[in-house]
N, C-alpha and C positions, 0 to 999 in steps of 0.2 A: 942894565938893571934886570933882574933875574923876575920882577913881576909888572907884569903891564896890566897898565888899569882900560878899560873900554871908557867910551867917552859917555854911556848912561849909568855907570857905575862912578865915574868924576862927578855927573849930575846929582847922583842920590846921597854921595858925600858931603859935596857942595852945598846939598837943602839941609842935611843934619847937621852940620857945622853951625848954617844959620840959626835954623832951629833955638839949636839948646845953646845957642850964643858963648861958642867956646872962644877960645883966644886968640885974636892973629896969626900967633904963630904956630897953631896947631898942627899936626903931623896925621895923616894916614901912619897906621903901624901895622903892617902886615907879619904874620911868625910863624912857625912852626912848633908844637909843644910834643913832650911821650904825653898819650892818652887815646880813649878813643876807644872806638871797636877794632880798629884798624891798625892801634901801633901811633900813630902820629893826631896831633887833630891842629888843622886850621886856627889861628888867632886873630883876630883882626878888632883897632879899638885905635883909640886918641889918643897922642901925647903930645907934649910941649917941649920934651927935652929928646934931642938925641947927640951921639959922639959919632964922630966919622971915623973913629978908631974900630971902635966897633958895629957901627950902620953905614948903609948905601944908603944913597938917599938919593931918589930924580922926582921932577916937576912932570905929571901928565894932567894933562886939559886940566890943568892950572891947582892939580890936587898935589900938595907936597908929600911924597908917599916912601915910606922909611923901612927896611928890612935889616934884622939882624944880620950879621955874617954867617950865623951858624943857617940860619935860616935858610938863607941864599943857596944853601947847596941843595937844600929837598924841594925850592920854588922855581931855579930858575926854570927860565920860557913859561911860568903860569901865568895863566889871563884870568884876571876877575872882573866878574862884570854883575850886573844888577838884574835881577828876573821881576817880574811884575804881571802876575798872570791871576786869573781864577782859582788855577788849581795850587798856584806858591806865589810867594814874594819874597826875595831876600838879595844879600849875594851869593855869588857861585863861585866856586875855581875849578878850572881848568887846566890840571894841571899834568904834563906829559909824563913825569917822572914816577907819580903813582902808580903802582904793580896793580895795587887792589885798591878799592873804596869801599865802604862798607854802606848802604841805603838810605842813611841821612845824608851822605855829602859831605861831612865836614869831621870826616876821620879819612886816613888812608895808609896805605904801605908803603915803603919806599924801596 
């Protein structure tokens, strides 16, 4: 699987799942989009459907977590994980393929 989730980043999925009481079968969906300052920008949201023709799809700390194909080639080895600080709160990726990022974090180059 080209994205590894940390296990307080399963956590914080885990409470918004509950939260907004989405559906059993809901998916992490991780992506890659063009946009950005950077040329690319991070996607990350909920869904209930995916195809294994077109998605990877693995189990971490028990989040079922879904990447497109096309995706998979600008993510793999990225870790995302959950910040929760003073100065930010959100997630993060870390991801080794990015050239550049641009200062919010959630654009990059490939």
């Amino acid at each position: 699987m080209s994205v590894m989730l940390t296990e307080k980043a399963a956590l914080e999925v885990k409470k918004i799942i509950t939260d907004q009481k989405l559906a059993p079968e809901t998916v992490l969906r991780v992506g890659v989009a063009g946009g950005g300052c950077s040329g690319f920008q991070y996607s990350l949201g909920f869904d209930t459907a995916w195809d294994p023709k077109v998605d990877s799809r693995s189990e971490q700390h028990g989040v079922p977590v879904v990447v497109d194909k096309k995706s998979d080639l600008f993510l793999d080895g990225t870790t995302l994980d959950f910040h929760e600080g003073i100065d930010k709160r959100g997630f993060t990726f870390n991801n080794p393929n990015a050239k550049k990022s641009c200062g919010c974090g959630s654009s990059f180059q490939a």
